[in-house]
Z-matrix of the N, CA and C atoms (Angstrom, degrees):
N
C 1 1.451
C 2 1.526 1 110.16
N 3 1.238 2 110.49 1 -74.30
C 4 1.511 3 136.98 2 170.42
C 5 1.824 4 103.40 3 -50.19
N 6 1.317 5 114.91 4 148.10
C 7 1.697 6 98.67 5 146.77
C 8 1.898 7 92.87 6 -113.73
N 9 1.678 8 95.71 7 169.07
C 10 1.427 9 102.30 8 -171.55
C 11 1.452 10 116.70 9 -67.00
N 12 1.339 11 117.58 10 -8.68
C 13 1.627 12 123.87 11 -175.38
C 14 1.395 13 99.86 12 -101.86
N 15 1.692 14 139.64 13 15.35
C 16 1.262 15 114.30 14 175.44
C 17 1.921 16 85.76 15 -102.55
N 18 1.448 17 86.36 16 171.99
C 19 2.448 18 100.36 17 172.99
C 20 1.254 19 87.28 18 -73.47
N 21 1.354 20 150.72 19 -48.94
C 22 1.325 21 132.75 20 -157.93
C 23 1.617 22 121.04 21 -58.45
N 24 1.071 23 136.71 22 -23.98
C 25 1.262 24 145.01 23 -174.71
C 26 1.683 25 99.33 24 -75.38
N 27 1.306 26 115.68 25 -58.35
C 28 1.551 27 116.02 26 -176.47
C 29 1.802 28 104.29 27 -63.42
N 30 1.131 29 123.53 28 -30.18
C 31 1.169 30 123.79 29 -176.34
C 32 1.936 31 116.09 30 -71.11
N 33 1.355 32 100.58 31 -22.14
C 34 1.528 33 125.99 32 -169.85
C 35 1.748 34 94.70 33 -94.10
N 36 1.313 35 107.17 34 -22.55
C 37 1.849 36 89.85 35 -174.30
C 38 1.495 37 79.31 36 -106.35
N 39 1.003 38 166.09 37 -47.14
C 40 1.328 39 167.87 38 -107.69
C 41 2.186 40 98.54 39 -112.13
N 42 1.144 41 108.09 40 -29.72
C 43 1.056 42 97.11 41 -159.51
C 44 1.540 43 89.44 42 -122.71
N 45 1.403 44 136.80 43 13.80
C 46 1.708 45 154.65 44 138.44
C 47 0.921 46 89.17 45 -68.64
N 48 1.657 47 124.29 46 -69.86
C 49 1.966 48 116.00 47 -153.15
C 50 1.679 49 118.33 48 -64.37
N 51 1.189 50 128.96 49 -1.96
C 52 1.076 51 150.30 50 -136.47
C 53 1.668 52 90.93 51 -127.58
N 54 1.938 53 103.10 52 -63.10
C 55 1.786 54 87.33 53 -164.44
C 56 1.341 55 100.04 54 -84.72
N 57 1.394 56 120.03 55 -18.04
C 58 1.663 57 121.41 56 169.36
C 59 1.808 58 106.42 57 -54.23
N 60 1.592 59 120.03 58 -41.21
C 61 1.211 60 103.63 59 -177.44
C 62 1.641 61 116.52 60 -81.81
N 63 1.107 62 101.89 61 -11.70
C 64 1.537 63 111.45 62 -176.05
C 65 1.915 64 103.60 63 -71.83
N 66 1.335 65 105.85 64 -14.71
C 67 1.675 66 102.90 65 -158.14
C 68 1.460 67 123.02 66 75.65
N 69 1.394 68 117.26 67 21.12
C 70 1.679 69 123.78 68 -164.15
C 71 2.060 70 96.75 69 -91.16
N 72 1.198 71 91.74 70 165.83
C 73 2.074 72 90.28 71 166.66
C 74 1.367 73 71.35 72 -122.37
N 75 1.804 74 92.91 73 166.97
C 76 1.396 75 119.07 74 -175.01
C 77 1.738 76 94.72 75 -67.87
N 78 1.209 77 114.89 76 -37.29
C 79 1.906 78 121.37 77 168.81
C 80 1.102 79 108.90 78 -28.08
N 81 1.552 80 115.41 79 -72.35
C 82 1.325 81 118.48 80 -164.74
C 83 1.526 82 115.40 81 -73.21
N 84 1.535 83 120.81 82 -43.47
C 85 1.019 84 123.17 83 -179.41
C 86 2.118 85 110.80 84 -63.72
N 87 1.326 86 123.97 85 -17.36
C 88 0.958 87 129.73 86 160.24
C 89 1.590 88 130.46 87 -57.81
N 90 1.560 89 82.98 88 -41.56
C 91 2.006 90 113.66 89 -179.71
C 92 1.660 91 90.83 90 -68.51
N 93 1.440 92 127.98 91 -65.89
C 94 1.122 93 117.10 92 -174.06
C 95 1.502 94 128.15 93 -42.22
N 96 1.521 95 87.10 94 -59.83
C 97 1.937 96 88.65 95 -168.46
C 98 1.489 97 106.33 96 -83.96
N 99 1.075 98 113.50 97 26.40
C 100 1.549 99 124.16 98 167.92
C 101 1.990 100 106.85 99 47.36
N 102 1.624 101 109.39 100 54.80
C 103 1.196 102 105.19 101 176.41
C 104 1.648 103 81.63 102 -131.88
N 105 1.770 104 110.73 103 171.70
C 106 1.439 105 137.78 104 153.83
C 107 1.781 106 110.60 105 -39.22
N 108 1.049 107 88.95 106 111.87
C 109 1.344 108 94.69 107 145.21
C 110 2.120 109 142.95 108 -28.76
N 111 1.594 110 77.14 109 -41.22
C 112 1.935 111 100.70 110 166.66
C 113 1.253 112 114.68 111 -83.45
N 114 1.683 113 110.16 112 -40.02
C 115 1.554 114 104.29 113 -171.04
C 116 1.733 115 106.34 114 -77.52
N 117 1.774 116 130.00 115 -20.47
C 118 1.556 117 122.95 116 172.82
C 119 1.862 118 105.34 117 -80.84
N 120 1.365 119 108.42 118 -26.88
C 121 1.642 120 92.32 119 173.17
C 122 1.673 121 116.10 120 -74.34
N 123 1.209 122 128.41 121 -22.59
C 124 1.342 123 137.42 122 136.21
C 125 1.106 124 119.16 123 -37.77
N 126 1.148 125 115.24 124 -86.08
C 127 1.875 126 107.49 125 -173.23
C 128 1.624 127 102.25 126 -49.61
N 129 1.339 128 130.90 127 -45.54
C 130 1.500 129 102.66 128 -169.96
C 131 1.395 130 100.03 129 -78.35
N 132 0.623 131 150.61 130 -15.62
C 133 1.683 132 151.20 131 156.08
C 134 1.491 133 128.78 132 -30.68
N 135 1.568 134 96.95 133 -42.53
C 136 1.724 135 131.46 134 173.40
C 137 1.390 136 96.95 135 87.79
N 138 1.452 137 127.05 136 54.04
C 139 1.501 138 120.40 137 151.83
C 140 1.664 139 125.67 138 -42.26
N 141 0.844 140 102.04 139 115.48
C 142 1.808 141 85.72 140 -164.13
C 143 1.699 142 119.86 141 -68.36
N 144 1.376 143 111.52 142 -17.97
C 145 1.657 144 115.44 143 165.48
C 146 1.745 145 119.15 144 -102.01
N 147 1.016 146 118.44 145 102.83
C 148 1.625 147 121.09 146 174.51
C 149 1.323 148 109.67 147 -120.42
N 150 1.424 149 100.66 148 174.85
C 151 1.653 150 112.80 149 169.08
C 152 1.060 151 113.27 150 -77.50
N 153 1.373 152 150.89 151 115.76
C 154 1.329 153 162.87 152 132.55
C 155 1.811 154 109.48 153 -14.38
N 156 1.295 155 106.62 154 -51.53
C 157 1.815 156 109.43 155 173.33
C 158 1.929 157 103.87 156 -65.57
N 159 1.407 158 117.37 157 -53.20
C 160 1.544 159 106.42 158 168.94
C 161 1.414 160 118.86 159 -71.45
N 162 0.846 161 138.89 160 -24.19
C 163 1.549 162 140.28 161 159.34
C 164 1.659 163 98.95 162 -49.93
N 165 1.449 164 118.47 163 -97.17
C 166 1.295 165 105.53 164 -165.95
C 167 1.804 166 104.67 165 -56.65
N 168 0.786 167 140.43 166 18.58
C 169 1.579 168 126.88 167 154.35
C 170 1.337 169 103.13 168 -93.28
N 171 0.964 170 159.98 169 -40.06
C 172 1.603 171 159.30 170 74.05
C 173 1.534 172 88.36 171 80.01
N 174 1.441 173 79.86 172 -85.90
C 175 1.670 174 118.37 173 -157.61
C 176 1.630 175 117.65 174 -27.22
N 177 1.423 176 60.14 175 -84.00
C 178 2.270 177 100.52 176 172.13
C 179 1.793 178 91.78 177 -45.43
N 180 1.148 179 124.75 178 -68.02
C 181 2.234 180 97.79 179 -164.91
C 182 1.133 181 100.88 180 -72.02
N 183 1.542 182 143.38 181 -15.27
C 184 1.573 183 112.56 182 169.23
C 185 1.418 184 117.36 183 -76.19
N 186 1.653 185 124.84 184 -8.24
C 187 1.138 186 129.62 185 -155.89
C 188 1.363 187 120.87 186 75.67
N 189 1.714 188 139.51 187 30.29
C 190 1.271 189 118.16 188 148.66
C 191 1.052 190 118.73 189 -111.67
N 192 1.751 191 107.54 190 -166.69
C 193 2.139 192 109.15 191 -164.90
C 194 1.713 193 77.15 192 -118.53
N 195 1.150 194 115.45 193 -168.79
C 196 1.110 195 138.51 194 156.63
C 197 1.471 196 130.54 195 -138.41
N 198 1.487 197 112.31 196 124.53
C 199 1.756 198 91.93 197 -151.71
C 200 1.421 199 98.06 198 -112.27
N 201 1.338 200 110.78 199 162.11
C 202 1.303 201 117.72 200 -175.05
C 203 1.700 202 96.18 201 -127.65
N 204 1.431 203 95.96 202 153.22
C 205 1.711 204 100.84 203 166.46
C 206 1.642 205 89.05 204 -165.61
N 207 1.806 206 86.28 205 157.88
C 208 1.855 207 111.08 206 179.31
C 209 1.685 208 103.70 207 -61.10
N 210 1.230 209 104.71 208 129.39
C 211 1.319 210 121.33 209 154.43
C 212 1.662 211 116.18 210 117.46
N 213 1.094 212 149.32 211 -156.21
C 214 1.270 213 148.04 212 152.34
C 215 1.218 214 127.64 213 -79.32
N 216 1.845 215 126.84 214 64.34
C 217 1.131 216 111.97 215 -170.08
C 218 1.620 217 97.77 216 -120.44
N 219 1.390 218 95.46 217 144.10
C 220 1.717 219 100.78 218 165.87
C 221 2.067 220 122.13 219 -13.95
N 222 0.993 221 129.17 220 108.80
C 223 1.252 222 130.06 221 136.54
C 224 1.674 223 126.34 222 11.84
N 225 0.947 224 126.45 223 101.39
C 226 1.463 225 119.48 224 -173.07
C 227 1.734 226 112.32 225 -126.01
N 228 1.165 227 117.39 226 115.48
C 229 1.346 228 115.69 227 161.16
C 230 1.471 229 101.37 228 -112.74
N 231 1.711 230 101.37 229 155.47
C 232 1.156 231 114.45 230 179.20
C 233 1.594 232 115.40 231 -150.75
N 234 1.242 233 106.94 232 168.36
C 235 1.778 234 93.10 233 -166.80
C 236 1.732 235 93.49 234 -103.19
N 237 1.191 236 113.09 235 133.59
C 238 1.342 237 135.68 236 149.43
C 239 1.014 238 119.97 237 -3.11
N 240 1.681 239 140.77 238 104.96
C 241 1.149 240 116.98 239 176.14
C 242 1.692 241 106.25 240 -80.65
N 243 1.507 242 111.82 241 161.45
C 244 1.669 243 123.06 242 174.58
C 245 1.853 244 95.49 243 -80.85
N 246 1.698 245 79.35 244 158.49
C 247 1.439 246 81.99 245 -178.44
C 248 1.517 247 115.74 246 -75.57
N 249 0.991 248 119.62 247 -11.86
C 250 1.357 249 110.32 248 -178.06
C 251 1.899 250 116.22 249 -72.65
N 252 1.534 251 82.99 250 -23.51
C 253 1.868 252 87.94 251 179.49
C 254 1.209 253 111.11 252 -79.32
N 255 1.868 254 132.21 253 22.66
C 256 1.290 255 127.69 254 171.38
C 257 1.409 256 91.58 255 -117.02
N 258 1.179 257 130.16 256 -2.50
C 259 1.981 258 120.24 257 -174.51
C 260 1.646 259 107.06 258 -84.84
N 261 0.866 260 118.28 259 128.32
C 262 1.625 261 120.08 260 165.81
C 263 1.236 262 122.10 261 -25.39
């Protein structure tokens, strides 16, 4: 689907490894972020065209952000910190 040099492929195992660690099925995690069932076996797949609004709904119930920065750098997801890990 993906080739190995596009961000979408890391974003597709990144956001499997995540609902696999959570204990989620792609079902439920579909049921949650209120997308298809076809369109999350796609994205973890690394379809290279998705919705940006189901992606970050995606995002948000496994708990990650998605970060952006200037220039050409690798793709980064990361998990959410809790609020308690910003209190002194």
């Amino acid at each position: 689907m993906a080739s190995a040099t596009t961000p979408v492929l890391p974003l597709g195992r990144a956001i499997r490894a995540r609902r696999k660690a959570l204990g989620l099925t792609q079902a439920a995690l579909a049921r949650y972020a209120g997308c298809g069932l076809a369109f999350l076996y796609e994205l973890e797949a690394g379809k290279p065209t998705v919705r940006l609004d189901k992606v970050l709904a995606v995002l948000e119930v496994l708990g990650l952000t998605l970060k952006l920065e200037p220039g050409r750098v690798p793709l980064t997801v990361s998990a959410t910190a809790s609020p308690d890990a910003e209190k002194p």
